[in-house]
C-alpha positions in Angstrom: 93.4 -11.6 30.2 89.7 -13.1 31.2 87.0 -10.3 31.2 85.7 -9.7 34.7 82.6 -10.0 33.3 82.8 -13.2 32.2 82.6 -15.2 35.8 83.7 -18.6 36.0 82.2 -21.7 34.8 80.6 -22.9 37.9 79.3 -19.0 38.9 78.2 -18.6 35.0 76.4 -22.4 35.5 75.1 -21.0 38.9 73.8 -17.7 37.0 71.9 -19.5 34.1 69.0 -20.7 36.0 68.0 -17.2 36.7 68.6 -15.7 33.7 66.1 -18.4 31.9 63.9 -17.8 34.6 63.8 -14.3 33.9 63.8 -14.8 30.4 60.8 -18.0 30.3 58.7 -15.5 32.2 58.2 -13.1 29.3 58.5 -15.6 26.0 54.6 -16.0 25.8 55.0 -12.3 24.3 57.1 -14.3 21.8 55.5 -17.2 21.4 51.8 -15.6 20.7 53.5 -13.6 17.5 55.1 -16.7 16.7 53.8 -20.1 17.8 55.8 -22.1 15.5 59.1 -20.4 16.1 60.9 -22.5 19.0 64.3 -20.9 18.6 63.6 -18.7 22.0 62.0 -21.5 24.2 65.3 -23.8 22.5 67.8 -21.2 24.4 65.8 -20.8 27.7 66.3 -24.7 27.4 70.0 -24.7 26.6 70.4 -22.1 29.6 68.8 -24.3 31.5 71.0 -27.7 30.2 73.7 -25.4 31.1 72.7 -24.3 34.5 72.7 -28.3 35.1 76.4 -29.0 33.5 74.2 -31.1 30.3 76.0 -28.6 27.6 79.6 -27.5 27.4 80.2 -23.8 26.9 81.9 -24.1 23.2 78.8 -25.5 21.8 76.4 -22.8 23.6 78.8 -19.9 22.5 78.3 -21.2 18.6 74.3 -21.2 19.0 73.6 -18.1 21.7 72.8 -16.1 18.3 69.7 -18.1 17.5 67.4 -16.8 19.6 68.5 -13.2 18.3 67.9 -14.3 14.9 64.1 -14.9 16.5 63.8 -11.3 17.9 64.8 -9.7 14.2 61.8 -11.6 13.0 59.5 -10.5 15.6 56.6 -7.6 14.7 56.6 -5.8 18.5 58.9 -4.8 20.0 57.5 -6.2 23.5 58.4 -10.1 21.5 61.8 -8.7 20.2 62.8 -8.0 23.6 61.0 -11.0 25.1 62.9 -13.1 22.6 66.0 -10.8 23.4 66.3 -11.6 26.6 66.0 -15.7 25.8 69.1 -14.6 23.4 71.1 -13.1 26.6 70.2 -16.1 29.0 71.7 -18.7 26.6 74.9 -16.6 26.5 75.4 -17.1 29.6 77.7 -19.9 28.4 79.5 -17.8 27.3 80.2 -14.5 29.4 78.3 -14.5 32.9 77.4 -10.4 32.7 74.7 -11.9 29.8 72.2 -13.0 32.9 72.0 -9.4 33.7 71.2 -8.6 30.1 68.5 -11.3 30.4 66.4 -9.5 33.2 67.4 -6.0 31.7 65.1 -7.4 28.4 62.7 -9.2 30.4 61.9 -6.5 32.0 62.1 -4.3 29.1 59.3 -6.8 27.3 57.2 -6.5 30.2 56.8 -2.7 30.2 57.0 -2.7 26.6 54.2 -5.1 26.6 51.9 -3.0 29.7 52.1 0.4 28.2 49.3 1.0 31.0 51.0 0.2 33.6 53.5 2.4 34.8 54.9 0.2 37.3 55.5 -3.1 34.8 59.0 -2.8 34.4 59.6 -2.3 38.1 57.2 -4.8 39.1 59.2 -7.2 36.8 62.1 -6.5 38.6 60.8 -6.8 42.0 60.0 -10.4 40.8 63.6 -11.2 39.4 65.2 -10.1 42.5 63.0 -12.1 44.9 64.0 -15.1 43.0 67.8 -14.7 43.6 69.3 -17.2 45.7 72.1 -16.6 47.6 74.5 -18.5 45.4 73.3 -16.4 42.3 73.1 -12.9 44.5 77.4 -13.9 45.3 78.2 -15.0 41.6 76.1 -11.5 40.5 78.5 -9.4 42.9 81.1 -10.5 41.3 80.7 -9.0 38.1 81.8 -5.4 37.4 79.0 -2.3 37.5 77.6 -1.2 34.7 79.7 1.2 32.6 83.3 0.4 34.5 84.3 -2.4 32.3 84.2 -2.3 28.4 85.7 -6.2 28.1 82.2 -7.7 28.1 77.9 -6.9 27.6 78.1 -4.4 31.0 80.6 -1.9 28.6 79.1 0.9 27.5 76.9 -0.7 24.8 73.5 -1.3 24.3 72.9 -2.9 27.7 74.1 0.7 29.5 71.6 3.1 27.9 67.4 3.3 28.5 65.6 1.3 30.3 67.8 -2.2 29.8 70.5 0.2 31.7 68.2 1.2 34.4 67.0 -2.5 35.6 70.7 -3.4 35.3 71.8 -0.4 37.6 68.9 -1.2 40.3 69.6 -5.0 40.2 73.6 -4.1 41.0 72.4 -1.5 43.6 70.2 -4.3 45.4 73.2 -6.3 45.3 75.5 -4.4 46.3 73.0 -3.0 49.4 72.7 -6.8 50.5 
């Protein structure tokens, strides 16, 4: 039986764009720790190739680890998320509910990176929700919310707990309210 959470290939194609988006916005926290490390800017590119049917899902399922790889080399942890969050966008080939994990550690890097600003992670995902189209709001909805399903990233892993479970829980609550 297919996960709920994994969407089909044309919602998890309509899904990558965001999710890179999301992702792109916070890897110059990655990149200024590690300008000569392209393995996070390579999956925000293979989202992307994705997204535009360029790259079959078998292949992207073998390489989403990359970027993750990246994120265990980092020295903050504002760039380990930022590179994080490239990791979850790129498997999005693979299991749809990733694009969610992509804003969750956007959003995540962006607070972790303003620890002045009390408002960064919600300011981050002000910005991720006003760049949902209505094609990715409908292929969003149909994934399961947080917690309900453990067949898939929204399970009651990492992805449920702290702050990566709270930008996930307000995204599903804006998309559930409209």
């Amino acid at each position: 039986m297919v996960s709920p959470q994994a969407l089909s290939e044309v919602d998890r194609r309509t899904v990558a764009g965001w999710a890179a988006d999301c992702a792109e916005r916070v890897l110059p926290l990655f990149e200024a720790e590690a300008p000569d490390d392209d393995r996070a800017r390579d999956a925000i590119a293979r989202a992307r190739a994705f997204g535009r049917g360029e790259l079959g899902a078998a292949g992207e399922i073998r390489r989403r680890f990359d970027a993750v790889r990246a994120a265990a080399s980092a020295r903050s942890p504002a760039a380990a998320a930022a590179a994080r969050a490239a990791a979850q966008a790129a498997a999005v080939a693979h299991m749809g509910a990733h694009a969610l994990g992509a804003a969750a550690y956007a959003a995540k890097a962006a607070g972790l990176a303003a620890p002045g600003e009390p408002d960064a992670v919600e300011d981050e995902v002000r910005w991720q929700l006003a760049q949902l189209t209505p094609e990715v709001r409908a292929a969003l909805r149909l994934l399961p919310p947080l917690g309900e399903n453990s067949s898939g990233p929204l399970g009651p892993g990492l992805l449920a707990s702290g702050v990566l479970g709270t930008v996930i829980r307000q995204i599903q609550a804006d998309l559930a309210a409209g």
